[in-house]
C-alpha positions, 0 to 999 in steps of 0.5 A: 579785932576781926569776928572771924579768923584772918588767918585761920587754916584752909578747909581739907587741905589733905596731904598737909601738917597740920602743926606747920600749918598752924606755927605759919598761921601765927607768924602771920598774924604779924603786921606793920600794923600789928607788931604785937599779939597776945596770946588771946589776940592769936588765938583770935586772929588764927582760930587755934585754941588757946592751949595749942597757941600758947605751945605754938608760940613757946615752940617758935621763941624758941627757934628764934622765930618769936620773942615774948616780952617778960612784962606784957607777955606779948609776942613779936617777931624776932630776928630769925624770921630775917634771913627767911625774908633776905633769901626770898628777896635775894633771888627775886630776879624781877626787882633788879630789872624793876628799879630803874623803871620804878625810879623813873617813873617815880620821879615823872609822877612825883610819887610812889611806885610799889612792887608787889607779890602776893602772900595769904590775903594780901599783897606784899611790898618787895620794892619800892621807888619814891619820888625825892620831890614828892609833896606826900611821903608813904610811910610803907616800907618793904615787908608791908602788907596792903589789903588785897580788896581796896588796894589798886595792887591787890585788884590789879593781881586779881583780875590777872588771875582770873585771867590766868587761872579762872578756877585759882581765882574763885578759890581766892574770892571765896577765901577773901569772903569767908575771912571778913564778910563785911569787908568783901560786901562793901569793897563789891563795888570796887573790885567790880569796877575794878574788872570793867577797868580792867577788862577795858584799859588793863589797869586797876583803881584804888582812889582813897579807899586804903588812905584817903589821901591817897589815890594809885593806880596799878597794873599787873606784871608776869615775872620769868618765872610765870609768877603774878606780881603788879606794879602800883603808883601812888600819889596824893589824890589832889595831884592825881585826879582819876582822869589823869591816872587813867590816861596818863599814869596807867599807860606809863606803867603798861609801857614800863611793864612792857619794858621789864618783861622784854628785859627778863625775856633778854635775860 
């Protein structure tokens, strides 16, 4: 469990609820990785006293939200939390300009193609393309969540960000620091890279530092709308070797990028 708070509430955030605030932050706390959280646990992970927690959560099983198993006492999510997830989805207009590109360039590279928004502290998988010859399956699914510092995805939306938006991206590096300091010391050096990366061929690394049998590389994308999204190839690190995720894969997913936005531009 982390030392301090994942998801603990942003500091003077006038002109917000504060309740609403902190019913999102526990529903938060839920993960691929994480489908089950104590009442301990969420207090934890939120910095919410234990009192307030426990009404929180009591409050969001009763909208549908959360479910509580009557043995453990541990909370999940429940089914209410569904058609929030199908009504975003449904009107993210990039998706269906993105899959065929996804597809292809799956199947050319023999791997994995994610598409990814930004949510919190992470980056999260709205679409997704494998390769049926793959020789190493992913097991994420749409919906999960990849850490925003090690991850070519999260790294290629920061260095787009702060393109874009240079104050908007020293907020975000601030809160990523004050979430887990440890975490943002030892990834200084990869989202450093990251930038110079960037700065030169407009793509970001991640070899082996979300799995170690891994090795992807990303790019970021603007949809219609002027949102940030990036596009990610994964594939096993003894098929990818940097070099050829550098100059073959990383140009491939620009020429792609290139493509879709010409294709939203179309639309």
């Amino acid at each position: 469990m982390p030392s301090t708070p994942v998801h603990a509430l942003p500091a003077n955030a006038a002109g917000t609820v504060t309740a609403l605030e902190r019913g999102i932050a526990v529903l938060r706390c839920f993960t691929e990785t994480i489908p089950t959280l104590s009442n301990a646990e969420l207090s934890l992970r939120t910095g919410i006293p234990k009192p307030t927690v426990t009404r929180l959560a009591t409050t969001l099983v009763s909208l549908g939200m959360l479910r509580q198993d009557p043995v453990t006492e541990r909370f999940a999510l429940a089914a209410g939390v569904v058609p929030l997830a199908s009504a975003f989805l449904a009107h993210v207009d990039v998706r269906a300009v993105a899959r065929p590109h996804m597809a292809a360039l799956a199947e050319r590279f023999s791997g994995a193609v994610y598409l990814a928004v930004r949510d919190d502290l992470d980056m999260v998988l709205i679409e997704i393309a494998r390769s049926r010859s793959a020789t190493l399956r992913s097991n994420h699914e749409l919906g999960a969540r990849i850490a925003m510092r090690e991850s070519a995805l999260g790294r290629a939306y920061l260095c787009a960000l702060a393109a874009h938006d240079a104050s908007a991206h020293a907020r975000l590096v601030a809160q990523l620091a004050r979430a887990d300091r440890a975490a943002h010391e030892r990834a200084a050096a990869g989202l450093a890279q990251a930038q110079a990366d960037f700065a030169q061929d407009g793509l970001c690394l991640s070899l082996g530092e979300v799995s170690p049998l891994v090795h992807s590389v990303a790019v970021p994308l603007e949809d219609a709308r002027g949102d940030l999204l990036a596009l990610n190839f994964g594939a096993p690190s003894f098929a990818m070797p940097e070099g050829y995720l550098r100059d073959t894969v990383g140009p491939a997913l620009r020429e792609a990028v290139e493509a879709m936005r010409q294709e939203m531009l179309g639309r």
